[in-house]
SEGUKOL-205577 format. One line per field, with one value per residue (C-alpha): residue number from 1; residue in one letter; x, y, z. Coordinates in steps of 0.05 Angstrom, whole numbers, always signed. Each point is the difference from the previous one (the first is absolute). Example, Ala and Ser with C-alpha at 12.3 -4.5 7.8 and 13.67 -1.06 7.14 Angstrom:
// residues 2
zapa = 1:2 $
vopa = A:S $
px = +246:+27 $
py = -90:+69 $
pz = +156:-13 $
END
This chain:
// residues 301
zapa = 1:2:3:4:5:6:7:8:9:10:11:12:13:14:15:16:17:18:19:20:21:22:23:24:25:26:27:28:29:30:31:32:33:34:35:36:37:38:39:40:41:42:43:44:45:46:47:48:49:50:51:52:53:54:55:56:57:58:59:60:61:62:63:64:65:66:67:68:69:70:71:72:73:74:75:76:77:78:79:80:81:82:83:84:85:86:87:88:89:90:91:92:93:94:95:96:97:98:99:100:101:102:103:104:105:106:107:108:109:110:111:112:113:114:115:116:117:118:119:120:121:122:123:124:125:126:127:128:129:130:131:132:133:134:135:136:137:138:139:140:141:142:143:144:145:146:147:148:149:150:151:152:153:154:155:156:157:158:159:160:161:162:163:164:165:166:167:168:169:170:171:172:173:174:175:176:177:178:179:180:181:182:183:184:185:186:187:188:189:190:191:192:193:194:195:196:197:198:199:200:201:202:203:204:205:206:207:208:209:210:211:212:213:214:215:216:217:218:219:220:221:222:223:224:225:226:227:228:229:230:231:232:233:234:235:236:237:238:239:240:241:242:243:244:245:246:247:248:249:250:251:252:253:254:255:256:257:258:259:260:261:262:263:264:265:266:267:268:269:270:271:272:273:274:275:276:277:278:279:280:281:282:283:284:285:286:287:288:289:290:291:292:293:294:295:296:297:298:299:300:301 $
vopa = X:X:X:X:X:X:X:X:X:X:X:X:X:X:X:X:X:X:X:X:X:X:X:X:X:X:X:X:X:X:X:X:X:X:X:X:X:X:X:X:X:X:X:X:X:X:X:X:X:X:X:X:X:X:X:X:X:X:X:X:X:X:X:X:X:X:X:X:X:X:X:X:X:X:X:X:X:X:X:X:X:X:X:X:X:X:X:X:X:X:X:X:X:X:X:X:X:X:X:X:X:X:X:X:X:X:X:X:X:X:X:X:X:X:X:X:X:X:X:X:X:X:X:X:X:X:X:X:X:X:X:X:X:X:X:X:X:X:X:X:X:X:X:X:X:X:X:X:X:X:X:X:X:X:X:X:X:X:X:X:X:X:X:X:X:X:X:X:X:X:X:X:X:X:X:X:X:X:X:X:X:X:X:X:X:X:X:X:X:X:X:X:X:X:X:X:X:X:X:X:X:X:X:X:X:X:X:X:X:X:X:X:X:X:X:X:X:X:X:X:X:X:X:X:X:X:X:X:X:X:X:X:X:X:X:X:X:X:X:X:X:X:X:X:X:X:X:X:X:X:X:X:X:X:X:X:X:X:X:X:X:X:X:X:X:X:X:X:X:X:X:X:X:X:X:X:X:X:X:X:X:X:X:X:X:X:X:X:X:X:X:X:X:X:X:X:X:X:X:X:X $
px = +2394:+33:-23:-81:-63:-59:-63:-58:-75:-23:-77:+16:-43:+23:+11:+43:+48:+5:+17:+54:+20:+25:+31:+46:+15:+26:+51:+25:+28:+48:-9:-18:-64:-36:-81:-31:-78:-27:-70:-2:+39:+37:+15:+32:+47:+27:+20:+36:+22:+38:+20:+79:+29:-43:-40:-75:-46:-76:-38:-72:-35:+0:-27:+50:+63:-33:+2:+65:+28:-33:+28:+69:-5:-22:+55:+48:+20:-41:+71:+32:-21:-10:-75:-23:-77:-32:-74:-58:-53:-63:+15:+83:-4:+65:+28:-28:+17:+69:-6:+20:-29:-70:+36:+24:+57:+22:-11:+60:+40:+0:+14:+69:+24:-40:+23:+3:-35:-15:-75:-35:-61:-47:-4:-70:-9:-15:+59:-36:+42:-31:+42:-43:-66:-45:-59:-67:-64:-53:+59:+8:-78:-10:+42:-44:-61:+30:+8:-71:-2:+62:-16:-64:+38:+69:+38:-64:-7:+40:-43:-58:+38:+30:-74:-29:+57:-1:-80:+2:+64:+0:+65:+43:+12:+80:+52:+65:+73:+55:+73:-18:-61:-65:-39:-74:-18:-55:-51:-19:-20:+58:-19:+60:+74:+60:+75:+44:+58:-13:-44:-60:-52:-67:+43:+29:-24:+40:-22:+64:+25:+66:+16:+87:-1:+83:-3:-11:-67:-67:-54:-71:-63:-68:-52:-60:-44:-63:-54:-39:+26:+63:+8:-21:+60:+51:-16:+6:+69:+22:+0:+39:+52:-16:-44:+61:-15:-72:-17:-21:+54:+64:+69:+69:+57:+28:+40:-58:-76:-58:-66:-53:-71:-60:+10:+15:+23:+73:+14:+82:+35:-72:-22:-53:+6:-41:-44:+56:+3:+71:+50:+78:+58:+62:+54:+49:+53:+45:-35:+16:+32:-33:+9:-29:+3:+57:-22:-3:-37:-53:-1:-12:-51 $
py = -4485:+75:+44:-13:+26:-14:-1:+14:+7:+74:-17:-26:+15:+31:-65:-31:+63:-2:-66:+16:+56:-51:-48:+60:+29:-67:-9:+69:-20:-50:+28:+52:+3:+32:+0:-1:+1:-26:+0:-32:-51:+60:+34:-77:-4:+73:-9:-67:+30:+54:-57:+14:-75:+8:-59:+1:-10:+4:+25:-38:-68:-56:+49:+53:-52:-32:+72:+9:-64:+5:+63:-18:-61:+46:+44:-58:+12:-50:-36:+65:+31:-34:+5:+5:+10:+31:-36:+58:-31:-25:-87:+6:-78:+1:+31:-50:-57:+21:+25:+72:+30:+39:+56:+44:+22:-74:-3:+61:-59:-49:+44:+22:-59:-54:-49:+6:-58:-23:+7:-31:+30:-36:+33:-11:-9:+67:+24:+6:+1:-44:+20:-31:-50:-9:-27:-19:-32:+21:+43:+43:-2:+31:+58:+19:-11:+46:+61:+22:+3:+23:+82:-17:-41:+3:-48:-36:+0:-65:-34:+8:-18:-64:-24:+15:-40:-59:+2:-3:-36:-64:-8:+7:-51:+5:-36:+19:-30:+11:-34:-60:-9:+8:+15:+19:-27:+43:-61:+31:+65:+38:+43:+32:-1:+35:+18:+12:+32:+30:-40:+44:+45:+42:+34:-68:-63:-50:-31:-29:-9:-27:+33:+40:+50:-16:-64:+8:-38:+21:-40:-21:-6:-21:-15:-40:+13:+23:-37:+60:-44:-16:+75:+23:-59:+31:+74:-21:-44:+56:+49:-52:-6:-73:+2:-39:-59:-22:-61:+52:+40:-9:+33:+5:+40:+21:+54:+2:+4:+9:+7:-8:-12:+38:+75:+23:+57:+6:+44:+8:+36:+29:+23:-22:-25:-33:-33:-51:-70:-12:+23:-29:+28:-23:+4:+57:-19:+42:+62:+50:+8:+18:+9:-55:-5:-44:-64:+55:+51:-55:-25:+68:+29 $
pz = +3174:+13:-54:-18:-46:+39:-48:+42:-17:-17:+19:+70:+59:+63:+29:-56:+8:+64:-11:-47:+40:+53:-45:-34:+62:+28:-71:-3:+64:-41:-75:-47:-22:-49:-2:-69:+6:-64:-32:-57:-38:-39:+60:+25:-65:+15:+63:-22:-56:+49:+43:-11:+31:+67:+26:+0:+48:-6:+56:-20:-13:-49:-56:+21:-5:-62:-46:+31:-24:-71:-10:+21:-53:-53:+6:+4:+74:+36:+18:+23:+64:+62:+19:+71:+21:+49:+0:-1:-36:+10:-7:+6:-22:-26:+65:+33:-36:+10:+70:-10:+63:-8:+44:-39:+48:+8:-83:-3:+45:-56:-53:+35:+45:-44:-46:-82:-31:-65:-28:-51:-39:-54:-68:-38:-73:-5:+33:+62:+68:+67:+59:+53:-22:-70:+18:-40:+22:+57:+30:-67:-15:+78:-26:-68:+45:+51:-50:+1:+82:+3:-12:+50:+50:+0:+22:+28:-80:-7:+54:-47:-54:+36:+19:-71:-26:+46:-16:-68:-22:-39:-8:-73:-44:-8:-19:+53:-27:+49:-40:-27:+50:-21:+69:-31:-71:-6:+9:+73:+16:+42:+59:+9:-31:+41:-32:+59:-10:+82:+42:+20:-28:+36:+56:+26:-36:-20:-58:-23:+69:-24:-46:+0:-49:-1:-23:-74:+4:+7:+42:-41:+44:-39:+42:-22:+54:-43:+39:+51:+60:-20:-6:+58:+25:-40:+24:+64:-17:-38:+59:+41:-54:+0:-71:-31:+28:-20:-46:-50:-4:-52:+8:-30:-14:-65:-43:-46:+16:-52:+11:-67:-16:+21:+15:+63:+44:+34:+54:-7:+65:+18:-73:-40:-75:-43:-22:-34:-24:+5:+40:+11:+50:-3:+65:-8:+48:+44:-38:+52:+71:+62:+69:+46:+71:+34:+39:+63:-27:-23:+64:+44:-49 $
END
């Protein structure tokens, strides 16, 4: 990258611009760079729209790259620049998953010396976009029972949320297809369902721990751990990224996923949607490029 439109976030705090302040003074060192702060998802598709060839890089989190992204497809561009990203958000799963460095100084590093790679997304039936992880289940229901604590709490919002989920969850009777598989036939209630195109979600989890969002696949998780105990096992298994391997627990990989039957709620990238009872992505591959870090940077950060 040598000539770049930075989108940053017009409602950062002070410590999100300084932040940001560090990452663009490390890449003017190599490139120009010019700052667009952005407020709204208007104010994102004029600053693409005045783009002029450069490369884009998105000073945020999973939300921030996810707008970014959807308004690139929607203009037809999503193929065009070369995206870097500089991870200033609140979870930064996809950063992680990836291992783009939390700093944003050693962030600027990847963008200039790192290596282009090709990315897939998943594109819903309603012409959706997941960059990172659609999830549905006792994760997604923690988030609608967050939103009431939330203005109260904070982020101490979607602890209360998490426990009043966990509490009162009895799982969702859905049927989960992934290909040709069938991995829930709706006979058994569901406690949670996970489409990976990245691996993590919640600031670090992995829920599809396997999951490459470059291979042209994405990785199913559905978890029938209903039962309180075998809950409380899961949670526990899920925090240790080893959730995947319990009796109870089904999952594949596919170019196609669908998940039908009783409505639920999906958190995409970090946003709420629903209630739905049906729901299919499909595996864009190689929809964009972006810069990764080499085998060194991945192994210093």
């Amino acid at each position: 990258m040598e000539d770049i439109l930075l989108i940053a976030n017009a409602d950062a705090g002070s410590a999100e611009e300084s932040a940001l302040d560090d990452a663009v003074t490390a890449l003017r060192l190599r490139c120009d760079v010019d700052v667009v702060a952005t407020g709204d998802l208007d104010d994102l598709d004029r600053a693409l729209g005045d783009r002029a060839g450069r490369d884009v890089v998105v000073a945020g989190g999973d939300g921030s790259l996810h707008a970014t992204l959807t308004a690139l497809r929607r203009r037809g561009e999503l193929d065009q620049p070369t995206i870097g990203l500089i991870p200033l958000g609140t979870g930064n799963d996809f950063a992680r998953g990836v291992h783009i460095p939390l700093d944003p100084s050693e962030a600027a590093g990847v963008v200039v010396d790192g290596r282009p790679a090709n990315i897939d997304i998943l594109v819903d039936d309603e012409d959706g976009i997941v960059v990172n992880v659609a999830h549905a289940g006792v994760g997604a229901d923690a988030g609608k029972e967050a939103e009431p604590w939330k203005a109260k709490l904070g982020k101490a919002g979607y602890v209360v949320g998490a426990l009043v989920a966990a509490l009162k969850t009895q799982g969702h009777r859905v049927r989960v297809v992934a290909g040709d598989e069938v991995l829930a036939d709706g006979s058994r209630r569901v406690l949670q369902v996970g489409v990976g195109n990245g691996t993590r979600v919640g600031g670090g989890t992995e829920l599809t721990p396997d999951a490459d969002p470059s291979d042209g696949l994405v990785d199913v998780l559905v978890s029938f751990s209903v039962k309180p105990l075998d809950r409380l096992q899961y949670g526990i298994r899920l925090k240790r990224g080893t959730h995947d391997e319990r009796h109870d627990v089904r999952t594949a990989r596919a170019a196609r996923v669908t998940v039908s039957g009783e409505p639920f709620w999906c958190n995409t990238d970090g946003e709420l949607a629903g209630p739905m009872s049906s729901r299919t992505w499909e595996v864009l591959p190689r929809a964009f490029t972006m810069m990764l870090p080499t085998a060194e940077q991945a192994r210093e950060s």
